[in-house]
C-alpha positions in Angstrom: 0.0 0.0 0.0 2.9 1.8 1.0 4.4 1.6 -3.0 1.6 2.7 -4.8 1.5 5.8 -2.7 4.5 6.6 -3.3 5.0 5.5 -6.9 3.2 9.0 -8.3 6.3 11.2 -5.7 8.8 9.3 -7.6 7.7 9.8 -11.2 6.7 13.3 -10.5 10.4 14.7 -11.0 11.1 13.1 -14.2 9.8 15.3 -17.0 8.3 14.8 -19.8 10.4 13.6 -22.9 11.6 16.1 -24.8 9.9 16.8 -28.0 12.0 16.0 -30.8 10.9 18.7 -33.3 12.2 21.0 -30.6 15.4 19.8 -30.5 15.7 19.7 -34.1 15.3 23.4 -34.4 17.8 23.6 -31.7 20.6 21.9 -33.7 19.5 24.2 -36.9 19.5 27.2 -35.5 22.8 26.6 -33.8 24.3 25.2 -37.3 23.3 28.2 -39.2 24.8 30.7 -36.3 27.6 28.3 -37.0 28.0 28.3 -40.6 28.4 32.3 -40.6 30.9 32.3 -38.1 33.4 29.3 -39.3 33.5 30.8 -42.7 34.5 34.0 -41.9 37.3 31.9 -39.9 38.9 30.3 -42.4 38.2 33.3 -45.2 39.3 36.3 -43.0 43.5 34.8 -43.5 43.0 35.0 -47.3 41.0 38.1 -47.4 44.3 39.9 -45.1 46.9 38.1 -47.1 45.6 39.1 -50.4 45.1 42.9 -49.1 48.7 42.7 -48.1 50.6 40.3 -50.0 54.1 38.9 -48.8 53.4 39.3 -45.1 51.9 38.1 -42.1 51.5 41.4 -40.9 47.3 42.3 -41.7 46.4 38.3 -41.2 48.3 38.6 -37.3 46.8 42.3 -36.7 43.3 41.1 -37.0 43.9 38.0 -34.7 45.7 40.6 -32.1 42.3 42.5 -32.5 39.6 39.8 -32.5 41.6 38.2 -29.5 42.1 41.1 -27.3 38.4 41.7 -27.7 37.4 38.8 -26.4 39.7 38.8 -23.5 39.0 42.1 -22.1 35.2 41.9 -22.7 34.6 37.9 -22.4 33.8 38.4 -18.7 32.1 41.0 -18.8 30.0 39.3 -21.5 29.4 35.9 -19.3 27.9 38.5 -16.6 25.7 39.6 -18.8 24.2 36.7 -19.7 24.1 35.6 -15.8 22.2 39.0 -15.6 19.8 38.6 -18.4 16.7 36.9 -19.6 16.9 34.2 -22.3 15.1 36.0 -25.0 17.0 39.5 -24.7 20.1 37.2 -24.7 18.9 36.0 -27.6 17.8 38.7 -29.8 21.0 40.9 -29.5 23.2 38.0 -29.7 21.9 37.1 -33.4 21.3 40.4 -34.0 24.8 41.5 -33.6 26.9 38.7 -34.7 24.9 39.1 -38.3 24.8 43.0 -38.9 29.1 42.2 -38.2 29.2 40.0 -40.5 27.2 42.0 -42.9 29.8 45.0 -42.5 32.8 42.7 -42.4 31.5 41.5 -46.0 31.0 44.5 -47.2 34.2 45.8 -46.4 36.5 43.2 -47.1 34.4 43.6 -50.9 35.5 47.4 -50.9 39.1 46.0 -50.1 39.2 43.6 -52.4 37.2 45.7 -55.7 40.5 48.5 -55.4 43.8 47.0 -55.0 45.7 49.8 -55.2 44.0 51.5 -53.1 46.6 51.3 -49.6 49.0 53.1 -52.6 46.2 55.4 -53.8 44.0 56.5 -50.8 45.6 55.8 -47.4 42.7 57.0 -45.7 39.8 55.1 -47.5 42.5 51.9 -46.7 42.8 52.5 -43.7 39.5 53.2 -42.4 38.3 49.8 -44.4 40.9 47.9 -42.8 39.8 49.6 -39.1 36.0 49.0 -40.2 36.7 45.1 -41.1 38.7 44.1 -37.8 36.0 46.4 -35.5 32.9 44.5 -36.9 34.9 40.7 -36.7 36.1 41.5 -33.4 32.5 42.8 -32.3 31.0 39.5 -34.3 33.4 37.3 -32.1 32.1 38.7 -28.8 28.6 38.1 -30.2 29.1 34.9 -31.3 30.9 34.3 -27.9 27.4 35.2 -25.9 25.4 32.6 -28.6 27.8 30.3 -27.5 27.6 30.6 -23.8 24.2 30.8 -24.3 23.5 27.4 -25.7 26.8 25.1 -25.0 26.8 26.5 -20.9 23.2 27.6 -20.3 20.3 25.5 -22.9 21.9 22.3 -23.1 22.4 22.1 -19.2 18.9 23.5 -18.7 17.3 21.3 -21.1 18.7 18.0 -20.0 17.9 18.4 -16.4 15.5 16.3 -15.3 16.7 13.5 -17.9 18.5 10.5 -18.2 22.0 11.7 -17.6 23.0 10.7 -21.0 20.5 13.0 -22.4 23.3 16.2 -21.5 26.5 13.7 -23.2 24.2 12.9 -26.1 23.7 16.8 -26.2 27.3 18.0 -25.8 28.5 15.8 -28.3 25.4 16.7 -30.9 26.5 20.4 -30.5 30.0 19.5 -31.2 29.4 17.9 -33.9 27.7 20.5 -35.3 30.1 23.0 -35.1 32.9 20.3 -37.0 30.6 20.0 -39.2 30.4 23.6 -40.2 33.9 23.7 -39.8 34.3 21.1 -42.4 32.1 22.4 -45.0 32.2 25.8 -44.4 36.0 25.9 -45.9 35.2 23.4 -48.5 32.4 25.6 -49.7 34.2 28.9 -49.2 37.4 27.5 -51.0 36.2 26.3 -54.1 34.0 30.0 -54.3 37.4 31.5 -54.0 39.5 28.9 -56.9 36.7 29.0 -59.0 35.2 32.4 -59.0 36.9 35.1 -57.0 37.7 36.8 -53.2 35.0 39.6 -53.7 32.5 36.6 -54.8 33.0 34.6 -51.3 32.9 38.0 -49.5 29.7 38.7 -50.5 28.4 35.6 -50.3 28.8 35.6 -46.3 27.4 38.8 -46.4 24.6 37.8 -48.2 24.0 34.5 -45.6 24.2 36.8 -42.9 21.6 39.0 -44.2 19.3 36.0 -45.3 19.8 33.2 -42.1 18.8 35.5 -39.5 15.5 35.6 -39.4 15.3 32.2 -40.0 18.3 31.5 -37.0 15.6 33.9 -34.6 12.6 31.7 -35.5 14.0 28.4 -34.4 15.9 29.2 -31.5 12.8 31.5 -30.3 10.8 28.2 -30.6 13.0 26.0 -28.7 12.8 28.5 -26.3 8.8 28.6 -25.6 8.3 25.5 -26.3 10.9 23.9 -23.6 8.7 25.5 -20.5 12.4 24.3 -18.1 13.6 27.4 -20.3 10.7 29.8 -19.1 11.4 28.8 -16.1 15.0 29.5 -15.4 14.4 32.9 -17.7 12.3 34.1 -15.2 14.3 33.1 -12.2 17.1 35.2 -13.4 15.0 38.2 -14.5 13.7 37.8 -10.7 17.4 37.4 -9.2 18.2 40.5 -11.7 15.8 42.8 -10.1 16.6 41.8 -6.7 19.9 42.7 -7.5 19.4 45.9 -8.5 17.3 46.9 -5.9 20.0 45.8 -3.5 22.8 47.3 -4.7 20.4 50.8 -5.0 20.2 50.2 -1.3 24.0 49.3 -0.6 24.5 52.3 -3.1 22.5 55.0 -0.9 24.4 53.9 2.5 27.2 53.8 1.0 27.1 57.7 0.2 25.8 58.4 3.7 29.3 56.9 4.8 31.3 59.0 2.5 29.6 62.5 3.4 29.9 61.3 7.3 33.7 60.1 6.6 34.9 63.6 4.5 32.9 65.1 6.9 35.7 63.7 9.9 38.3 64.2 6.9 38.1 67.8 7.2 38.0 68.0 10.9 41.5 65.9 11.0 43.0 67.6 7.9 46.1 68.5 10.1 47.0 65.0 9.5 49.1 64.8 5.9 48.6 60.7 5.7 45.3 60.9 7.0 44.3 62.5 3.8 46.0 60.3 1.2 45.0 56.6 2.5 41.2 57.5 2.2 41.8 58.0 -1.8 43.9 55.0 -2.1 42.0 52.6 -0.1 38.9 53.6 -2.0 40.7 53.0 -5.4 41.8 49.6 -4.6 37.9 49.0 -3.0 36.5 50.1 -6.0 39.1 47.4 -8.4 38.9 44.6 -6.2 34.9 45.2 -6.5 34.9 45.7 -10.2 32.6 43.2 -12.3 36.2 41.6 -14.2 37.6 41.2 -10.7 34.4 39.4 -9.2 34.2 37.1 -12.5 38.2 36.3 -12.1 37.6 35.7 -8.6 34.8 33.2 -8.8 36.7 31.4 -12.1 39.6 30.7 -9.2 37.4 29.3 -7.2 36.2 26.7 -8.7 37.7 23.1 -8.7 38.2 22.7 -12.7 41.1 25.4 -13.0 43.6 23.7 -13.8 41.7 21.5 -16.9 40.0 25.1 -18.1 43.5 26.5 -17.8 44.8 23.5 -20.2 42.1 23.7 -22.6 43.3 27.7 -23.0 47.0 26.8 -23.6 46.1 24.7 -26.4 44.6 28.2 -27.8 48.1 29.3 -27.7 49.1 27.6 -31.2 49.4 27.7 -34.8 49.4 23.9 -35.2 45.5 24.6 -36.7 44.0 25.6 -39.7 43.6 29.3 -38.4 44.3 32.4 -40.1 48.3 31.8 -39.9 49.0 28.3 -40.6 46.3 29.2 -43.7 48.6 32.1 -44.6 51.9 30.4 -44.7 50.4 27.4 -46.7 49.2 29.5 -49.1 52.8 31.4 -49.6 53.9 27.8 -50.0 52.4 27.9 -52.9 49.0 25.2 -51.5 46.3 25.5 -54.1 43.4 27.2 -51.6 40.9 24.5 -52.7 43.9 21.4 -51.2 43.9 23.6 -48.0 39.9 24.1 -47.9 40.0 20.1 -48.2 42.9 19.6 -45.8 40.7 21.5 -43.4 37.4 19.5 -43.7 39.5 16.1 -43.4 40.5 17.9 -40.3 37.1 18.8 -39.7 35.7 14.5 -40.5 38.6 13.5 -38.1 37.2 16.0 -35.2 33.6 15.1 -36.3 34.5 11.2 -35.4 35.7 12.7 -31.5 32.3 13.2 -30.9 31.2 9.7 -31.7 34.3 8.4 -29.7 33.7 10.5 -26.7 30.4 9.1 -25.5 31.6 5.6 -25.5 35.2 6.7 -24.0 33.3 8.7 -21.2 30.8 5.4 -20.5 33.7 3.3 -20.2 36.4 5.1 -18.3 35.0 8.6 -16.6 35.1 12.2 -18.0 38.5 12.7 -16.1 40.4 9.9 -17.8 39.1 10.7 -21.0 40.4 14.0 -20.9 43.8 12.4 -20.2 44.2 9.7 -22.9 42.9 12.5 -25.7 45.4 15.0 -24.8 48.3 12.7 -24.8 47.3 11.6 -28.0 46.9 15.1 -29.2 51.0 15.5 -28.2 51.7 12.5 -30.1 50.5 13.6 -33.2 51.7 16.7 -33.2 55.3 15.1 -33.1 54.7 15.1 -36.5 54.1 18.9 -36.6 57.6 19.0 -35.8 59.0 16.5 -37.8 57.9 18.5 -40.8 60.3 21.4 -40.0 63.4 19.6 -40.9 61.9 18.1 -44.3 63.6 20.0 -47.1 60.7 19.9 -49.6 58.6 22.7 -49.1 55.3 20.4 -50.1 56.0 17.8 -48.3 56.9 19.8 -45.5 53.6 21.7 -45.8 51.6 18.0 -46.3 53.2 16.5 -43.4 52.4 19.7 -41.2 48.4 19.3 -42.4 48.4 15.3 -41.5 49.9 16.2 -38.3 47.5 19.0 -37.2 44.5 16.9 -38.8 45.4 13.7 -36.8 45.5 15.9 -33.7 41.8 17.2 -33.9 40.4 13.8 -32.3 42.2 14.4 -29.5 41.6 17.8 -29.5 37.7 18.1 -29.6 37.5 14.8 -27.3 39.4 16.6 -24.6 37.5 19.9 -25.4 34.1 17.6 -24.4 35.6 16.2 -21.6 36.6 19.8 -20.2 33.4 21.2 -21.2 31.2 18.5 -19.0 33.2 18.9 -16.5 32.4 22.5 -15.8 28.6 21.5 -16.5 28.9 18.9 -13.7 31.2 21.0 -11.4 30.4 24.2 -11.5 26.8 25.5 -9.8 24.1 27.0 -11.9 24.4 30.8 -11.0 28.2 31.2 -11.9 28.1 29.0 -15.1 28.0 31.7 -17.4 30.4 34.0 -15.8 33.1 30.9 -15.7 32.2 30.2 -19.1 33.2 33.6 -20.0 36.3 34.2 -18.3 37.0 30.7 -19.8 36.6 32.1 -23.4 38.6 35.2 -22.3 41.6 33.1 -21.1 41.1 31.0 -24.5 41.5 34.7 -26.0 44.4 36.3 -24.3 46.3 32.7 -25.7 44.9 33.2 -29.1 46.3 36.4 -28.7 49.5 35.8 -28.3 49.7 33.6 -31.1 48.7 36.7 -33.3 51.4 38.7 -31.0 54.0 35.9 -31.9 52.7 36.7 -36.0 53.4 39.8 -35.9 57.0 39.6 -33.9 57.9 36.7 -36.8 55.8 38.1 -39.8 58.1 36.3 -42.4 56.4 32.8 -43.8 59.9 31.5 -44.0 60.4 31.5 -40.0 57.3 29.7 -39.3 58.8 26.7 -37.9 60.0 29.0 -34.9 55.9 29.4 -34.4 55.7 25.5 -35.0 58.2 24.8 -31.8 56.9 27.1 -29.6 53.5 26.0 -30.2 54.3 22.4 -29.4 55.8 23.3 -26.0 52.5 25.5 -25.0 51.1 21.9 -25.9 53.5 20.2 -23.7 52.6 22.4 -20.8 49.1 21.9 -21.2 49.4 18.3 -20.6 51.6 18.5 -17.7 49.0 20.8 -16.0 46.0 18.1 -17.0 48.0 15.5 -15.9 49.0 17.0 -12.6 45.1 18.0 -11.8 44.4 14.4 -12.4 47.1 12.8 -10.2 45.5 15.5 -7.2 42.0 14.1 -7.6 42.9 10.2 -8.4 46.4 10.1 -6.9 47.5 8.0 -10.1 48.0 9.0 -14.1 47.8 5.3 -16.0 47.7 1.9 -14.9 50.5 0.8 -17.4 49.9 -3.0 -16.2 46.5 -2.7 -16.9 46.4 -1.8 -19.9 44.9 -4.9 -22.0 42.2 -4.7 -19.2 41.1 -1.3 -19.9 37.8 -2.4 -21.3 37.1 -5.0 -19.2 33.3 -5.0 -18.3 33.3 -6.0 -14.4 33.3 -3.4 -11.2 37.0 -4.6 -10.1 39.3 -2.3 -11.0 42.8 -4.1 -10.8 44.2 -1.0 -8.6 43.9 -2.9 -5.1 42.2 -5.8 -3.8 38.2 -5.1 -3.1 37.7 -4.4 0.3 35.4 -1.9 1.9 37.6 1.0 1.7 38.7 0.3 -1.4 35.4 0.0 -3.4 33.4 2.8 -1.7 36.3 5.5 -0.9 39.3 4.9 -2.5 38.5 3.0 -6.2 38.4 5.1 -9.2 35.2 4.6 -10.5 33.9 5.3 -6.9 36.3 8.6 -6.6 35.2 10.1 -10.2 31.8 9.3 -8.8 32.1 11.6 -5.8 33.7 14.4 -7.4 31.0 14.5 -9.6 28.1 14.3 -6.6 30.5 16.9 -4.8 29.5 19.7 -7.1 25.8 19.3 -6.8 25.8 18.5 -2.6 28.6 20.7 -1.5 28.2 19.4 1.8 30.4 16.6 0.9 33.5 15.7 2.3 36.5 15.7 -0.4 38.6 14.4 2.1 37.2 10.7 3.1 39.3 7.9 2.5 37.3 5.3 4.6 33.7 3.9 4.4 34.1 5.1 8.7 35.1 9.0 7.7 31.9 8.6 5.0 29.3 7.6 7.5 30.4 9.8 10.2 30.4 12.8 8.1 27.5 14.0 9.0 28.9 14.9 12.3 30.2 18.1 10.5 26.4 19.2 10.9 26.3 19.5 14.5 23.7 21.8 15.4 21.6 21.1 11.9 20.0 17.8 13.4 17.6 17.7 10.1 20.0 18.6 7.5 22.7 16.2 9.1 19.9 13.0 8.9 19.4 14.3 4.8 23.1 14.2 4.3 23.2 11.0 6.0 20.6 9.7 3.9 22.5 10.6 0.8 25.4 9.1 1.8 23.3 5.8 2.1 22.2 6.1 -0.7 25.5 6.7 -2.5 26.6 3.8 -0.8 24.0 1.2 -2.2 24.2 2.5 -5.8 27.7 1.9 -5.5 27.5 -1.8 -4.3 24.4 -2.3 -6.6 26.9 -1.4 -9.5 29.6 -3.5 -8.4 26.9 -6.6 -8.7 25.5 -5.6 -11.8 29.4 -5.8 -13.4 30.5 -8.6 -11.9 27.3 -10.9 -12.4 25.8 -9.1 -15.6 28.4 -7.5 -17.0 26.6 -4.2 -17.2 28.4 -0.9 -17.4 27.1 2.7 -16.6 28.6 5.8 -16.9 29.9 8.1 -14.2 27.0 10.2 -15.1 23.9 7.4 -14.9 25.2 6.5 -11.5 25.5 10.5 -10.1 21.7 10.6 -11.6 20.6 7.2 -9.9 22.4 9.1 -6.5 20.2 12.3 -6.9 17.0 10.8 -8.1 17.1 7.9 -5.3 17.6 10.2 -2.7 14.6 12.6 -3.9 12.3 9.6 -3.3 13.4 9.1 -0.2 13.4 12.9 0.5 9.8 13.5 -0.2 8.6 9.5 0.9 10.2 11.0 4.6 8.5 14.6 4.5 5.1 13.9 3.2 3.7 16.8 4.9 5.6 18.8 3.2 5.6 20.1 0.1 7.2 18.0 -2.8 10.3 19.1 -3.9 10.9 19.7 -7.3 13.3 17.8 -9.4 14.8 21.1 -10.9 15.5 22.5 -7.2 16.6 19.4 -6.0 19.3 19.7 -8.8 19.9 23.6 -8.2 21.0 23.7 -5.1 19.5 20.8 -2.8 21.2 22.0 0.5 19.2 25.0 0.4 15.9 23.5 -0.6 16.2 20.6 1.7 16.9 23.2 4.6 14.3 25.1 3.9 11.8 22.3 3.5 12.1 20.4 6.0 
């Protein structure tokens, strides 16, 4: 009797599937934002070269421009978005990434229609030139926002509530898409150029631009209303905005009274010379360390995935890519554009297949690990990135430098996933989008340097020096992964183990099963409660023994309620744990890291609102949020 009354509490928090048609729109509106933005990518290098032949110089000053953008004003765009509803997000995100595009078109046309005109009319030329970097920069830090927007902020959103593969499945879609555009986008855009001309491809984007964004404003706006988990989180930050403001009028007001009551006593004491200095300098470094691009910085170094974000950026610090300098210098080579347009969408097919690869990787061996084996393979291919420098033939130099780079993109995009879940899973719903923009920042000031490094060594004929130096940014990247993984697992590889990788039972091979072992100390049981540890912060990092994990909840003294919850949890966690190890080692079943964090957090919901029945129900959303706060104030 018992069951079937509490059967309806425990299918009340999963939602309703998803409908596809929704999710369709989704991935089309987000492929033709795409499409706009990877052409102009790979076009902008040719567009700069062509304007200035023989140098480096106009392709690297437009990466210095586009890339300081970003890093100045990426955090200040992620607070934005943390500060804004989902539909005005939306609108002046498409809005402004398209009319860029439109001008960047139209300017790179004027550019391209007078040749001599940097000889002929310095200032026409020069004001083109300002007008085309200005609207790419100012199209970057829109398409930065769309990005945020539905990588950080939708495709979280959307999948709560799900089956925890629902957000992998996602991640991995959205990838995809973007490869995608990044495959064809070039092919596209480089037979335009072989076949017809620069000015033709120039207007083309513009023309896309002008033509996709209704359509990209229809879909996305649909997805929006019809997904009400959308609505819903919209209006909670519309509601958390106003507060806000109201507060910070308050603070604002008392804040003045102080200063008229302090240079009120500043006068009286004026005979005091220091007295009269430290007030100005104290309120200058107050008013910086309170300064929104402080605040976002400081909540970025707070959070426990610094050291994998901070890998992911280094790897922006390269020209081991088919960006705007590696297209350059192929070009001088003398590489037919269309060869590198394909060399690029090979690159684009081999990045395309990481995001078949990285569901099945992060099944089998966690999120962490993945993210380990795909950046060590990324460094191994790009050995021969460096091989290619000493190879006397100028094509086969440049061939062996595009296999490299190509082979590298699996690793690549399946360590870029593995970094991006991680921040889904780690870090809490209201700073998501202001770490996701100080992410895209640091990404920036590294992309920036590159473009720096172009412009110190402008000459094609020195781009090996580029080459080396971006292979050791490489190098350092994977030390710092590999170091934030040996802090959280206390191990790298099992080298011994290797044949057993895939082995489909719960015994791991790193120590004989005992109780410790399988609940604290193992690694599928470790990835586990990292993962749990960013949705009930409550949780002790620190436990090495089932005895620290069951007396944890002494650290609630005081919070007799809240400590029995956390107890319950931790039971909880314990019997999905044990129920795994039986279901590998007499069934051979496998689930993720991510299906056994859900089975955790939906388990202990039942048993949540089966114990408080006369209160309200929780709500699978806020259970997900931030359950320490709706448990306490529940029960």
């Amino acid at each position: 009797m018992d069951n079937e009354q509490l059967l309806p509490r425990h299918q009340y928090h999963h939602q309703d599937p998803i409908d596809t048609s929704l999710l369709a729109s989704l991935y089309v509106g987000h492929f033709l934002a795409r499409w706009g933005a990877r052409t102009w990518e790979f076009s902008v290098g040719l567009y700069m070269i062509n304007v200035w032949p023989d140098s480096l110089l106009m392709a690297a000053a437009y990466g210095v421009v586009e890339s300081a953008s970003t890093t100045l004003f990426g955090p200040f765009v992620g607070q934005w978005i943390d500060n804004s509803t989902y539909p005005k997000v939306l609108r002046i995100w498409l809005i402004t990434q398209n009319l860029s595009f439109i001008v960047a078109g139209v300017t790179v046309v004027g550019l391209l229609i007078s040749p001599d005109l940097r000889a002929t009319n310095v200032t026409a030329f020069t004001l083109l030139v300002v007008l085309t970097n200005l609207s790419g920069a100012l199209a970057v830090l829109s398409t930065l926002a769309g990005t945020i927007l539905i990588e950080r902020e939708w495709v979280v959103v959307i999948s709560e509530g799900h089956s925890s593969n629902l957000l992998t499945t996602m991640n991995s879609r959205i990838r995809r898409i973007d490869l995608i555009c990044k495959l064809f986008a070039p092919v596209v855009t480089g037979f335009i150029i072989s076949f017809v001309s620069l000015i033709a491809s120039a207007a083309s984007l513009a023309i896309w631009n002008i033509v996709s964004v209704f359509l990209q404003y229809w879909l996305l706006n649909s997805v929006y209303k019809g997904i009400p988990a959308l609505q819903e989180r919209s209006k909670k930050r519309g509601l958390k905005t106003n507060i806000a403001t109201q507060q910070e009028h308050a603070s604002s007001s008392s804040t003045s009274q102080e200063q008229l009551i302090q240079h009120h006593n500043t006068e009286e004491d004026l005979s005091e010379d220091v007295s009269s200095s430290n007030p100005i300098v104290r309120k200058l470094i107050q008013r910086v360390s309170n300064s929104s691009f402080i605040r976002a910085w400081r909540v970025y170094l707070q959070q426990d995935v610094v050291l994998p974000g901070l890998s992911l950026a280094l790897l922006y610090f390269t020209v081991l890519s088919f960006g705007t300098l590696m297209t350059a210098t192929l070009e001088w080579d003398g590489i037919p554009v269309y060869i590198i347009g394909l060399g690029r969408g090979i690159s684009a097919i081999i990045g395309i297949s990481a995001t078949f690869l990285y569901p099945s990787m992060e099944t089998r061996i966690s999120t962490l690990r993945t993210g380990l084996w795909s950046i060590w393979s990324q460094w191994a291919c790009l050995l021969a990135c460096v091989g290619s420098i000493w190879v006397k033939n100028n094509t086969a130099s440049a061939y062996l430098l595009m296999a490299g780079v190509a082979a590298s993109r699996l690793g690549l995009w399946t360590f870029d996933l593995s970094v991006i879940q991680q921040m889904q899973d780690q870090v809490s719903e209201s700073d998501r989008a202001v770490v996701g923009g100080v992410q895209n920042s640091i990404q920036s000031f590294w992309d920036l340097m590159t473009y720096i490094m172009g412009l110190i060594i402008s000459n094609p004929e020195d781009f090996w020096k580029l080459i080396l130096v971006s292979f050791w940014l490489v190098t350092i990247a994977v030390i710092m992964y590999s170091v934030h993984i040996y802090r959280v697992r206390k191990h790298l590889f099992h080298f011994e183990k290797l044949l057993m990788l895939f082995r489909r039972y719960f015994e791991c091979g790193e120590a004989p099963e005992t109780e410790n072992h399988l609940f604290t100390q193992c690694g599928i049981t470790k990835d586990l409660w990292q993962r749990l540890s960013g949705w009930w912060w409550l949780l002790d990092p620190n436990v090495r023994t089932i005895g620290d994990l069951l007396n944890c909840k002494n650290l609630l003294q005081g919070h007799r309620r809240l400590s029995n919850i956390h107890e319950g949890i931790m039971l909880v966690f314990l019997w999905v744990v044990w129920s795994y190890r039986n279901l590998k080692s007499h069934a051979s079943g496998v689930k993720s890291i991510s299906v056994l964090a859900y089975e955790v957090q939906s388990f202990s919901l039942f048993w949540f609102n089966a114990r408080n029945r006369k209160a309200a129900v929780l709500r699978w959303n806020d259970w997900c949020c931030d359950p320490v706060l709706e448990c306490y104030s529940r029960v």
